[in-house]
N, CA, C and O atoms as CSV, one atom per row, in Angstrom:
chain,resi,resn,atom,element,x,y,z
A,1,UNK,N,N,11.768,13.142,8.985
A,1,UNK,CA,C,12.911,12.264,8.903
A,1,UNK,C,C,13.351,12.172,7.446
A,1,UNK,O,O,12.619,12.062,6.463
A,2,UNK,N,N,14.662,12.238,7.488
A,2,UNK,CA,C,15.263,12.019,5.928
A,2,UNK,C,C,15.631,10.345,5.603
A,2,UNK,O,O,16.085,9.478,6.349
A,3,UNK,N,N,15.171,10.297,3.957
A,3,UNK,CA,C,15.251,9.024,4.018
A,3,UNK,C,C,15.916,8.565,3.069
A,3,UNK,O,O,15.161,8.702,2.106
A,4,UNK,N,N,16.918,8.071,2.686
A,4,UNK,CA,C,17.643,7.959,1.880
A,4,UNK,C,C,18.076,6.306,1.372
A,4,UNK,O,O,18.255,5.791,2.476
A,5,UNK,N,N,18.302,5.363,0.494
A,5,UNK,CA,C,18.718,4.636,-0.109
A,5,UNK,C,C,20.697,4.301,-0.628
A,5,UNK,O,O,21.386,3.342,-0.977
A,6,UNK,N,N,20.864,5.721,-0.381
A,6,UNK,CA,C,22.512,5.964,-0.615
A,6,UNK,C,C,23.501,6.220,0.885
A,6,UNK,O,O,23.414,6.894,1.911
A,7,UNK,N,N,24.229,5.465,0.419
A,7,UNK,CA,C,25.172,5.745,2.317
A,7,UNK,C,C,25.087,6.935,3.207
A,7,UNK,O,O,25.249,7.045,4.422
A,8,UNK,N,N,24.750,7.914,2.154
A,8,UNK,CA,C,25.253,9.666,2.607
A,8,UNK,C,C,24.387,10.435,1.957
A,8,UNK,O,O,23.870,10.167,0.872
A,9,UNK,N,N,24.190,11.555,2.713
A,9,UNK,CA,C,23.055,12.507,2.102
A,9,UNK,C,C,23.918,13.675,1.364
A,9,UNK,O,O,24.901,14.147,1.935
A,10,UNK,N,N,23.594,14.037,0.327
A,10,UNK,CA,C,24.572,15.197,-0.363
A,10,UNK,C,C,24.564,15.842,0.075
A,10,UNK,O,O,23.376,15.895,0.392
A,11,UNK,N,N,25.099,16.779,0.582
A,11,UNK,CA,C,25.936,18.167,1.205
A,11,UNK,C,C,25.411,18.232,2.821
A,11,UNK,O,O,25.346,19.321,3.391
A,12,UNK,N,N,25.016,16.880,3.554
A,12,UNK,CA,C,24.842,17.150,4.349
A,12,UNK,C,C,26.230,16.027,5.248
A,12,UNK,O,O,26.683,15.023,4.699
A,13,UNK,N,N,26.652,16.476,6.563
A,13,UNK,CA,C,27.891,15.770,7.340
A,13,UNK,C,C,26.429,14.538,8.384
A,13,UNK,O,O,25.379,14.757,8.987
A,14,UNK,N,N,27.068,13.607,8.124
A,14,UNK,CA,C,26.610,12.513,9.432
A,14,UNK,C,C,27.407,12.972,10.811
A,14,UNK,O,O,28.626,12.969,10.978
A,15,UNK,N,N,26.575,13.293,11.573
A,15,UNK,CA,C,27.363,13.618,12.939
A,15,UNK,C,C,27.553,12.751,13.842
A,15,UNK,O,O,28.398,12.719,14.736
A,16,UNK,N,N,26.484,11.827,13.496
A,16,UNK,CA,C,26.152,10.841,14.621
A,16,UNK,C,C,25.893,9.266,14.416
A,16,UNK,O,O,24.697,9.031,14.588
A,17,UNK,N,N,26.663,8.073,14.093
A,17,UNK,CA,C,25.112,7.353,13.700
A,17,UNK,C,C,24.679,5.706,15.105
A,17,UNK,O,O,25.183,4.780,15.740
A,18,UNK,N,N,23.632,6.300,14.846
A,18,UNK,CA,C,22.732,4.909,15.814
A,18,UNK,C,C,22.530,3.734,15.872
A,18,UNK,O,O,22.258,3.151,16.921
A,19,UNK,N,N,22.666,2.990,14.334
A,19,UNK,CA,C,22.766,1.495,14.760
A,19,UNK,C,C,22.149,1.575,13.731
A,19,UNK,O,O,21.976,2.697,13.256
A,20,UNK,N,N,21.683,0.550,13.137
A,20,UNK,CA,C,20.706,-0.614,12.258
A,20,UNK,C,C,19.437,-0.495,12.915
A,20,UNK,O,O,19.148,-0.796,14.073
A,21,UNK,N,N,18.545,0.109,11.779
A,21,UNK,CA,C,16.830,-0.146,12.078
A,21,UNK,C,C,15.981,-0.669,11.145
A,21,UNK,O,O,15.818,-0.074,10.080
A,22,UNK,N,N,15.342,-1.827,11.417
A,22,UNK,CA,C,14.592,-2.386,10.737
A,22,UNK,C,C,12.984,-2.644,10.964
A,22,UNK,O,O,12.526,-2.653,12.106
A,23,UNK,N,N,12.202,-2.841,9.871
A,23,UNK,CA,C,10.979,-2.387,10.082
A,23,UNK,C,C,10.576,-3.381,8.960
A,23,UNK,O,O,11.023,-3.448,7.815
A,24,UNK,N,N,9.416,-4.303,9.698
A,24,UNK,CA,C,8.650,-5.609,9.044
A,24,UNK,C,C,7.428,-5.777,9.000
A,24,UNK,O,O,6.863,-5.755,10.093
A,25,UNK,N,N,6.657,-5.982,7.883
A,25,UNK,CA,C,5.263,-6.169,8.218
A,25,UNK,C,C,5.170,-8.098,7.642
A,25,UNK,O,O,6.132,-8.652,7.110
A,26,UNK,N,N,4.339,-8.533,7.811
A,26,UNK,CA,C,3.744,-10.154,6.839
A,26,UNK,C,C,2.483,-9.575,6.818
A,26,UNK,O,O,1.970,-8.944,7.742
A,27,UNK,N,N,1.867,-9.879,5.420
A,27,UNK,CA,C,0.403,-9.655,5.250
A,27,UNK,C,C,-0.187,-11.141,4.597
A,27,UNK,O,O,0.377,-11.994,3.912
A,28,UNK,N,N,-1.527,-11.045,5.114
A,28,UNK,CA,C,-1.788,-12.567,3.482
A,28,UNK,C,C,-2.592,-11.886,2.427
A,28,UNK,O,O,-3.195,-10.827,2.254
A,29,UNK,N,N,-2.270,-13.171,1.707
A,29,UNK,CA,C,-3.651,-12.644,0.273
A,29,UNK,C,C,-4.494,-13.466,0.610
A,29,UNK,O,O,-4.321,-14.554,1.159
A,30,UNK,N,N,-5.593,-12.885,0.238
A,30,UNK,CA,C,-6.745,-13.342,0.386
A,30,UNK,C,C,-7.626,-14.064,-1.093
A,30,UNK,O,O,-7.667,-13.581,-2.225
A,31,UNK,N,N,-8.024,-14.866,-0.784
A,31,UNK,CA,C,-8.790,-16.146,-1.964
A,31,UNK,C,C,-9.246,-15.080,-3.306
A,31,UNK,O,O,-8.614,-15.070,-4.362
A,32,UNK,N,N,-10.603,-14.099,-3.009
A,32,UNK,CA,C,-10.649,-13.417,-3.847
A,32,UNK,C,C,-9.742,-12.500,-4.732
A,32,UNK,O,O,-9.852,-12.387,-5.953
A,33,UNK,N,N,-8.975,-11.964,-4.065
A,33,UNK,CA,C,-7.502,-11.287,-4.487
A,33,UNK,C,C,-6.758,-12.254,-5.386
A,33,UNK,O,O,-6.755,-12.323,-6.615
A,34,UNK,N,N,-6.218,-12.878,-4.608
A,34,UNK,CA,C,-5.746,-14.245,-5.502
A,34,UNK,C,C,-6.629,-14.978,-6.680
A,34,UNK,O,O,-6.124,-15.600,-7.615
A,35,UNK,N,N,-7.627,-14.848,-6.529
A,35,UNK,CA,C,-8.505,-15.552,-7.872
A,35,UNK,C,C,-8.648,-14.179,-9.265
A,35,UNK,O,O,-8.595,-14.444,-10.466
A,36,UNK,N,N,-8.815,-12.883,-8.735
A,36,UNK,CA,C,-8.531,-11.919,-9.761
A,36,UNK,C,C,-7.100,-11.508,-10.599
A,36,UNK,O,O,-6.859,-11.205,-11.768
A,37,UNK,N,N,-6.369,-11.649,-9.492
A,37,UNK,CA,C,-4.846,-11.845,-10.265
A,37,UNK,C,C,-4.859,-12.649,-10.851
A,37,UNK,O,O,-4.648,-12.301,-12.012
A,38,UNK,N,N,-5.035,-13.938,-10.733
A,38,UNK,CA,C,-4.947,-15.208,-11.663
A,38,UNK,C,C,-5.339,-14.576,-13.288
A,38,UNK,O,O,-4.595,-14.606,-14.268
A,39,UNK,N,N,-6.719,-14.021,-13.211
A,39,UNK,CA,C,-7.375,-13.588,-14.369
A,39,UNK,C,C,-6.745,-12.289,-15.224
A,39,UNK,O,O,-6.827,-12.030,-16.425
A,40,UNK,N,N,-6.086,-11.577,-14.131
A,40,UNK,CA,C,-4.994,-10.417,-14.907
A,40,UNK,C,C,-3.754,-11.314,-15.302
A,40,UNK,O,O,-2.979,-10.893,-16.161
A,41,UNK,N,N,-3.620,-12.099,-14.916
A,41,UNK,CA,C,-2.052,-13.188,-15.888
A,41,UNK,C,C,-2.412,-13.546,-17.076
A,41,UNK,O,O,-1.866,-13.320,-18.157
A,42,UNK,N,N,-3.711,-14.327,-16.735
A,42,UNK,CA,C,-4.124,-15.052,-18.039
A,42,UNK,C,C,-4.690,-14.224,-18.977
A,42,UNK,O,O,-4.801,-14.671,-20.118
A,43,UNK,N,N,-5.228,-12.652,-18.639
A,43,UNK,CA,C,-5.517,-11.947,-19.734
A,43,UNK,C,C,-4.348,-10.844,-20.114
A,43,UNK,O,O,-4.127,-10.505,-21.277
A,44,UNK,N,N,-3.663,-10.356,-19.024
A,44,UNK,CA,C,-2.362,-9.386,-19.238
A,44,UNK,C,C,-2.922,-8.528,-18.333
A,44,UNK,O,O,-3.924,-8.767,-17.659
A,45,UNK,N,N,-2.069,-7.223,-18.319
A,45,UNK,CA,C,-2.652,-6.103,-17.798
A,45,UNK,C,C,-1.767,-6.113,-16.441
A,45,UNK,O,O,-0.992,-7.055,-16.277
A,46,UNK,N,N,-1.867,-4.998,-15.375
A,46,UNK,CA,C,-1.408,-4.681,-13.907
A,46,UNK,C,C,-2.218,-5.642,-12.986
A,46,UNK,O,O,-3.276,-6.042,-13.471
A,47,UNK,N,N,-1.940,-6.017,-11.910
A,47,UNK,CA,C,-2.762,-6.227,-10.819
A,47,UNK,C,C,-2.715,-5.274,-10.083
A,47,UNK,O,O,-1.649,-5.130,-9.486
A,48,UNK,N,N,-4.089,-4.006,-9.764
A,48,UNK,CA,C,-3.956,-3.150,-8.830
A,48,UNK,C,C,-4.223,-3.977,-7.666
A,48,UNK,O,O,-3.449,-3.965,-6.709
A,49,UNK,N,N,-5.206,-4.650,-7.685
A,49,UNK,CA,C,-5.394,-5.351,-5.878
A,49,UNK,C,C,-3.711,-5.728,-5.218
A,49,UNK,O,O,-3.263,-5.721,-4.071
A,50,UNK,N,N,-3.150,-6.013,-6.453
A,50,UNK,CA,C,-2.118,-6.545,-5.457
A,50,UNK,C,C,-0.696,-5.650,-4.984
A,50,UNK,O,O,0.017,-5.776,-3.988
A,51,UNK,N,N,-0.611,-4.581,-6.295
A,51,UNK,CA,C,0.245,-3.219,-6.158
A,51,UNK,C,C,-0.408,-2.264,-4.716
A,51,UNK,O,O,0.413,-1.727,-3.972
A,52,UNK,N,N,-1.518,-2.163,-4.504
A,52,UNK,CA,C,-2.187,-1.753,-3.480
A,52,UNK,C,C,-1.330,-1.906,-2.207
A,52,UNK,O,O,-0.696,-1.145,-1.476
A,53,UNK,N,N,-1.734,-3.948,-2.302
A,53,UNK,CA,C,-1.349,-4.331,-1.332
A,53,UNK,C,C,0.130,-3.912,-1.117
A,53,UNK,O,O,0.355,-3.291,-0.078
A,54,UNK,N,N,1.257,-4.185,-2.021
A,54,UNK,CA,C,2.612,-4.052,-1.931
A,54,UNK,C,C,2.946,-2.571,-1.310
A,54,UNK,O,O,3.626,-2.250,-0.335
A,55,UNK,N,N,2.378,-1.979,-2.034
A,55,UNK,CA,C,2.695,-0.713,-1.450
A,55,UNK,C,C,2.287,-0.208,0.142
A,55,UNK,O,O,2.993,0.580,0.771
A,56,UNK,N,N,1.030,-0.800,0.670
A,56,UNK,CA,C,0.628,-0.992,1.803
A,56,UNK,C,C,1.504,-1.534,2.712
A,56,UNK,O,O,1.704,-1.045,3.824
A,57,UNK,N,N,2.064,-2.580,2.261
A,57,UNK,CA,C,3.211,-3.512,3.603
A,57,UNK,C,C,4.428,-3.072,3.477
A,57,UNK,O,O,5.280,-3.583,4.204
A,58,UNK,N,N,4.852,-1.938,2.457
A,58,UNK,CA,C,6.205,-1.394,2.317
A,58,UNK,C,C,5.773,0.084,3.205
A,58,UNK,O,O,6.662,0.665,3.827
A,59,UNK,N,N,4.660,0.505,3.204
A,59,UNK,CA,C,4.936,1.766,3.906
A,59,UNK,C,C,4.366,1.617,5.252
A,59,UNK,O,O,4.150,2.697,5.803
A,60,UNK,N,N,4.071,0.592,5.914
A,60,UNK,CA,C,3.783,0.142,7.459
A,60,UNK,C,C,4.960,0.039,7.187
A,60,UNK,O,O,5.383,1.143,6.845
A,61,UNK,N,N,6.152,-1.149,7.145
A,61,UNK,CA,C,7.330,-1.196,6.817
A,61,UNK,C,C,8.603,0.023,7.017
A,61,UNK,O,O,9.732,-0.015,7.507
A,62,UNK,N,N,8.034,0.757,6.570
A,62,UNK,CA,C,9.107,2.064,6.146
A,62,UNK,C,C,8.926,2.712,7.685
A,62,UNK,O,O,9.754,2.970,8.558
A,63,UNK,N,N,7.667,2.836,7.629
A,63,UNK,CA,C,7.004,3.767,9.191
A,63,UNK,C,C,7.253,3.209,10.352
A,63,UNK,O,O,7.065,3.877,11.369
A,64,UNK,N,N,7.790,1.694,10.451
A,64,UNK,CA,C,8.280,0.810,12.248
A,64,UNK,C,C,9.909,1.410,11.790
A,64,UNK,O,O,10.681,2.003,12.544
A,65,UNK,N,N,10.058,1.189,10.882
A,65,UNK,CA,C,11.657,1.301,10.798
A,65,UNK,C,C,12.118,3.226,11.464
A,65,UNK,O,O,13.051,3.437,12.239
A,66,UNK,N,N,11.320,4.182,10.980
A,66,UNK,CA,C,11.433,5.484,11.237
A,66,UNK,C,C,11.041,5.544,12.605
A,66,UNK,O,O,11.649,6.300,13.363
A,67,UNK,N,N,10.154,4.881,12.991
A,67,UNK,CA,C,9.528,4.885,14.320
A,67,UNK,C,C,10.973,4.001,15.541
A,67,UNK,O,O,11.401,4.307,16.654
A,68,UNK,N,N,11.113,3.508,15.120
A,68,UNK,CA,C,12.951,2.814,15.726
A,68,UNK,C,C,13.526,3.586,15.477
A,68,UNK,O,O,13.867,3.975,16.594
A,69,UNK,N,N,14.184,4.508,14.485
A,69,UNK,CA,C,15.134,5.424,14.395
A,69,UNK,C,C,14.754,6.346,15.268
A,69,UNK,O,O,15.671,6.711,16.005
A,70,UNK,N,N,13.664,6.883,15.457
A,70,UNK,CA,C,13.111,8.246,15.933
A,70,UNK,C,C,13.696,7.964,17.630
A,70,UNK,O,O,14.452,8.732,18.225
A,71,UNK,N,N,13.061,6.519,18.255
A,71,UNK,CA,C,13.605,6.258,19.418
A,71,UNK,C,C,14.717,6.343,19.601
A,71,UNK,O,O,15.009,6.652,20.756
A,72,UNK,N,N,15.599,6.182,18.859
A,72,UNK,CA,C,17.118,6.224,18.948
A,72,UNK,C,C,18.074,7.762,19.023
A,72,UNK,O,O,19.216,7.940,19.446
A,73,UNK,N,N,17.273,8.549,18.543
A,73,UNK,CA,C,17.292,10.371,18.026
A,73,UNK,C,C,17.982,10.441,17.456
A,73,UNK,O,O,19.019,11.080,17.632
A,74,UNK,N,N,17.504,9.457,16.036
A,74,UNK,CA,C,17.928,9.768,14.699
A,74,UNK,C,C,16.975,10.740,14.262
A,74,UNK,O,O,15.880,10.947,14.785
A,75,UNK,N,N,17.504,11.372,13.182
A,75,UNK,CA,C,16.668,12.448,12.464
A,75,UNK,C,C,17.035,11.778,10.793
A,75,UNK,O,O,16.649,12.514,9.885
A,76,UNK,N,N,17.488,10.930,10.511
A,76,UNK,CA,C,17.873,10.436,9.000
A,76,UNK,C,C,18.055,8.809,9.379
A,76,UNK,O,O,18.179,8.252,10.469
A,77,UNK,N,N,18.018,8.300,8.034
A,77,UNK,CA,C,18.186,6.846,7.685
A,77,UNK,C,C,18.918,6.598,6.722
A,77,UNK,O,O,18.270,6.747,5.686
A,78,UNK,N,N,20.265,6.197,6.474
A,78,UNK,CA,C,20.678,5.981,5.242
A,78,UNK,C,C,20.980,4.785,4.818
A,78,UNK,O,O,20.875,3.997,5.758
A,79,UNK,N,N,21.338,4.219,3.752
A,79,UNK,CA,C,21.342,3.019,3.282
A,79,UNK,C,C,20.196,2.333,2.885
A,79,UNK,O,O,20.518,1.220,2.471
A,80,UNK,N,N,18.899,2.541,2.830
A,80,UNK,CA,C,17.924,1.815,2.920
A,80,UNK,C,C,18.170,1.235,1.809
A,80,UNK,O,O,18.742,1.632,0.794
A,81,UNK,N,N,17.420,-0.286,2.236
A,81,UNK,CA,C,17.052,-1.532,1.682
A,81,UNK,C,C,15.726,-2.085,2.012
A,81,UNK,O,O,15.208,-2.094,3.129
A,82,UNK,N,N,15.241,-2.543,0.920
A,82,UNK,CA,C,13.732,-2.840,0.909
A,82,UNK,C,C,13.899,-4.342,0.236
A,82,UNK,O,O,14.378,-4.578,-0.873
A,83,UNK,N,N,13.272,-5.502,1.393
A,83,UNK,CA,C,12.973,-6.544,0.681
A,83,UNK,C,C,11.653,-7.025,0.903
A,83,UNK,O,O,10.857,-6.948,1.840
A,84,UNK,N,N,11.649,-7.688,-0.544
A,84,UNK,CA,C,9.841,-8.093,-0.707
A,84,UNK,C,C,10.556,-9.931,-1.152
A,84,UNK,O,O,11.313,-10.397,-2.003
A,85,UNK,N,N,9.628,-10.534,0.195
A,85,UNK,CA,C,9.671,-12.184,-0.013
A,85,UNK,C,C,8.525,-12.279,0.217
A,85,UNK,O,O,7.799,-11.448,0.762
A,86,UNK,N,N,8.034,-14.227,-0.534
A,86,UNK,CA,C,6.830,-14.729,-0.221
A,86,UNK,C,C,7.051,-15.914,0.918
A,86,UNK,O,O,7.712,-16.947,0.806
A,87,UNK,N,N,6.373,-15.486,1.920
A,87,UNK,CA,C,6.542,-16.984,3.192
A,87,UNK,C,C,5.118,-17.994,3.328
A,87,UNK,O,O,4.003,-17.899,2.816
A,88,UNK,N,N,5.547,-18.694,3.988
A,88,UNK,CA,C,3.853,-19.622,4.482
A,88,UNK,C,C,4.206,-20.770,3.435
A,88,UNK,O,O,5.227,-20.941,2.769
A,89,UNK,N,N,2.765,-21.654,3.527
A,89,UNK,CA,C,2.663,-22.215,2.992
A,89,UNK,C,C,2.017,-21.785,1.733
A,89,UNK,O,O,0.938,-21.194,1.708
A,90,UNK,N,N,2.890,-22.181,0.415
A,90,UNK,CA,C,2.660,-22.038,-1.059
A,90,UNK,C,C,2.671,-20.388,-1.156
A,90,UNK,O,O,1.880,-19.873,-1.946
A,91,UNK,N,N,3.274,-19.806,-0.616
A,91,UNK,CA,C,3.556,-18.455,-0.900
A,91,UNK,C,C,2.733,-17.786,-0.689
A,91,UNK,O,O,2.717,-16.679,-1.229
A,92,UNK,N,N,1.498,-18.265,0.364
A,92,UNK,CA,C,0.550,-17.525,0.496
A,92,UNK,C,C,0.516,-16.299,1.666
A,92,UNK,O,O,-0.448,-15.601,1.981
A,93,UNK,N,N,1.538,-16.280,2.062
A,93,UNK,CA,C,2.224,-14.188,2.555
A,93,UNK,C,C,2.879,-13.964,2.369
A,93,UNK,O,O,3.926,-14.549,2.646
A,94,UNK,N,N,2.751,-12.761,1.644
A,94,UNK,CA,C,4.361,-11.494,1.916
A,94,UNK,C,C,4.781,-10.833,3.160
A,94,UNK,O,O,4.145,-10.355,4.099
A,95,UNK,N,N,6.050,-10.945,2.895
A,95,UNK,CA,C,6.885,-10.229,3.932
A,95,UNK,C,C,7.232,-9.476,3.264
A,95,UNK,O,O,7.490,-9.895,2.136
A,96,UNK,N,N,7.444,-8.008,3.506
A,96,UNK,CA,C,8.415,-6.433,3.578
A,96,UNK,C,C,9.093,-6.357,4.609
A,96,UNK,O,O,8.662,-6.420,5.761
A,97,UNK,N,N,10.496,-6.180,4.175
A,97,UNK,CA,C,11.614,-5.986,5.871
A,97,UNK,C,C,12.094,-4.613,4.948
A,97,UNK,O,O,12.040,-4.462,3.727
A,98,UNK,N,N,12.514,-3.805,5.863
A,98,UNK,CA,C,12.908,-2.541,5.295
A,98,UNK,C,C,14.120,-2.297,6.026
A,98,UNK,O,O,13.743,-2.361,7.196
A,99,UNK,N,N,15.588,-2.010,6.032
A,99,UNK,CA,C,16.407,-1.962,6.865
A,99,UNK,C,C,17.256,-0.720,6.666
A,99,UNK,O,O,17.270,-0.394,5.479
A,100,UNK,N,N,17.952,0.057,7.436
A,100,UNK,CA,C,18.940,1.062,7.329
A,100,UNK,C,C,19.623,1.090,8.591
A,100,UNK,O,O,19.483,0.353,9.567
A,101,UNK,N,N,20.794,2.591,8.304
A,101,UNK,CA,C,21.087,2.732,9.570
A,101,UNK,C,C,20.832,4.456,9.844
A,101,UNK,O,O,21.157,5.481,9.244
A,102,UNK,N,N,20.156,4.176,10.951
A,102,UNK,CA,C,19.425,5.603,11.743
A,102,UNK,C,C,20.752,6.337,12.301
A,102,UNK,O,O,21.441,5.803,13.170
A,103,UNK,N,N,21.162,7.990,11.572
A,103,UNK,CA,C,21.978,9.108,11.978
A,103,UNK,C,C,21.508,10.103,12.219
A,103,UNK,O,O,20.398,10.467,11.829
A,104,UNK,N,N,22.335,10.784,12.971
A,104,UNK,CA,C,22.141,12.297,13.264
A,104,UNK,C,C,22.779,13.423,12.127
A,104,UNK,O,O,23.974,13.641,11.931
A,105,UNK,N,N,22.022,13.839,11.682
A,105,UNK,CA,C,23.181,14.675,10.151
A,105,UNK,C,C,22.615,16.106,10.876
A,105,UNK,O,O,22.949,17.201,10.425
């Protein structure tokens, strides 16, 4: 599947398109996770535990959304949009919604 961020794929024609597909995961953090980040703020540096995680709930995310297009007999996605929010109480889950619209090119 082609996956694209821009309305249109370069040199290729949309023949077909299918609708709006979207694809969501919620994950939580967990106490320990959350107590090591704390310690990468207060000293500097990346949080891998938590880039891990991000990248984890964006590509379940990416993969329901392709998995909806595919049902539809799309072979492409264009437009994609990727949002990262915190829900629950005190921000303790992320949500990834990933959205496009599934074509036939």
């Amino acid at each position: 599947m082609i996956l694209s961020t821009t309305p249109q794929i370069e040199g290729r024609t949309i023949r077909e398109y299918k609708g709006v597909v979207t694809g969501e995961t919620i994950i939580g953090a967990n106490a320990f996770r959350d107590f090591m980040a704390g310690i990468r703020d207060f000293v500097g540096g990346r949080s891998g535990s938590y880039e891990k995680v991000l990248r984890e709930a964006k590509d379940t995310s990416m993969q329901e959304m392709m998995q909806r297009a595919h049902e539809l007999g799309a072979n492409a996605i264009v437009g994609i949009d990727i949002d990262y929010e915190t829900i629950g109480a005190n921000g303790s889950m992320l949500m990834v919604a990933t959205s496009g619209t599934a074509v036939v090119i």
